[in-house]
C-alpha positions in Angstrom: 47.0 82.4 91.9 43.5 82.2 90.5 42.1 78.6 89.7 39.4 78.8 86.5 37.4 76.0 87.6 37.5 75.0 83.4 41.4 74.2 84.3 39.9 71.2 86.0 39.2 67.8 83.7 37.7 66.1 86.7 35.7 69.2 88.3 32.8 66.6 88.5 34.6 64.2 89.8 35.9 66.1 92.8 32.4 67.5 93.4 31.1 64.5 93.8 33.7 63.0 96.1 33.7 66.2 98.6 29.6 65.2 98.1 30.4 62.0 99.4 32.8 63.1 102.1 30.0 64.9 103.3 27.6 62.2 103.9 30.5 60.0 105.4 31.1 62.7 107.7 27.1 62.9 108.8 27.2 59.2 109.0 30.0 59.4 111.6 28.9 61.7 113.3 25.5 60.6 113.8 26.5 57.0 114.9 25.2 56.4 119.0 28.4 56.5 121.2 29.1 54.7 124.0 29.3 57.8 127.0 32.9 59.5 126.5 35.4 60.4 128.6 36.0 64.0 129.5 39.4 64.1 128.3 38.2 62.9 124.5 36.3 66.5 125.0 39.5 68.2 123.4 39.9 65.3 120.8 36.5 66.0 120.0 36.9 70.2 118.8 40.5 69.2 117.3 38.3 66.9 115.1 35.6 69.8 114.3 38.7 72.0 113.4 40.5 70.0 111.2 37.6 68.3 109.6 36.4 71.5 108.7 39.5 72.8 107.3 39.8 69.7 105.0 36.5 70.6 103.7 37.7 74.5 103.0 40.5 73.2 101.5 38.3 70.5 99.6 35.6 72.6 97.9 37.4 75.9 97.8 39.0 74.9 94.3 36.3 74.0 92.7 34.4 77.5 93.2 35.0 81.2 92.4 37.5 82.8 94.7 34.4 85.5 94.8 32.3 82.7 96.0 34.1 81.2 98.9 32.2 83.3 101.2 29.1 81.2 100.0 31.1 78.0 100.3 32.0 79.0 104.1 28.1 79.6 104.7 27.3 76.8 103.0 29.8 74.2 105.3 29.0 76.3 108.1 24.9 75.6 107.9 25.8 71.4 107.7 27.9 72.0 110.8 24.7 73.4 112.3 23.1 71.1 110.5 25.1 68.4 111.8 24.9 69.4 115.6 21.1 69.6 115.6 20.8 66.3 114.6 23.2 65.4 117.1 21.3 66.2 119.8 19.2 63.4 118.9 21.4 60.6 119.3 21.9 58.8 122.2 25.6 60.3 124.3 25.7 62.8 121.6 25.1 66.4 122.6 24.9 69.9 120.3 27.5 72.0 121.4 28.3 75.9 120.7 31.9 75.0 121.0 32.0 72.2 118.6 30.5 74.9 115.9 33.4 77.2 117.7 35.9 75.1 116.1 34.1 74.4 113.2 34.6 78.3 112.1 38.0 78.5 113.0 38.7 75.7 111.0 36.6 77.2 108.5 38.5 80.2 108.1 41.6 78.4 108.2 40.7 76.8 105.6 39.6 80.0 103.6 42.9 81.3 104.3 45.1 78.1 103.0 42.6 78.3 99.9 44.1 81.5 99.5 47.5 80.1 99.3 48.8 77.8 96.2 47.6 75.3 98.5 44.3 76.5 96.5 46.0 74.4 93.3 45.8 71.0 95.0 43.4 69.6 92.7 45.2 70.7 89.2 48.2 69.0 90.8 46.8 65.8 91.6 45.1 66.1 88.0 48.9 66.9 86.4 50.4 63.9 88.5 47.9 61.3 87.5 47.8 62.6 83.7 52.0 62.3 83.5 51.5 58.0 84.2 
């Protein structure tokens, strides 16, 4: 189930879009909020989770299964990252349990990535190439 990253025509192209995804993601997350209601509180980690899953899931292809332990550090610093800066803007607040559900989704992500799931990218490349 191992993906050589040379399989990929567009490894590039794929780089440079989870690149991009990243700096949307900052960009959102760094826009001033208007104060939030304490029920969006368990919006707010579903948000962490996922988001950080799809970012697992994203970059894990592109990388050495012997590397994704790098990849996890890696996302895992912009989540800090991420929160620091937070803290900064006005009705947004740094909080342990947002980077709580940034690791589970992290790891959920390692885990799907782990999975054919792992082949997304050679798929997509497949479908696009057979039009």
């Amino acid at each position: 189930m191992t993906l050589p990253t040379d399989q990929l025509r567009w490894r590039t192209l794929w780089l440079l879009s989870g690149y991009l995804l990243l700096a949307a993601i900052l960009v959102l997350a760094l826009v001033p909020l208007p104060k939030m209601a304490a029920t969006e509180v368990l919006s707010d980690k579903f948000i962490h989770f996922v988001v950080f899953a799809g970012l697992m899931i994203w970059f894990a292809p592109l990388y050495p299964k012997r590397r994704l332990w790098l990849l996890f550090v890696g996302l895992l610093t912009y989540g800090m990252l991420m929160e620091l800066l937070q803290s900064q803007v006005p009705n947004r607040y740094a909080e342990l349990a947002d980077l709580a559900a940034d690791i589970i989704g992290l790891s959920l992500g390692w885990a799907l990535s782990l999975t054919p799931l792992r082949r997304w990218p050679l798929w997509v490349e497949r479908q696009i190439g057979n039009r």
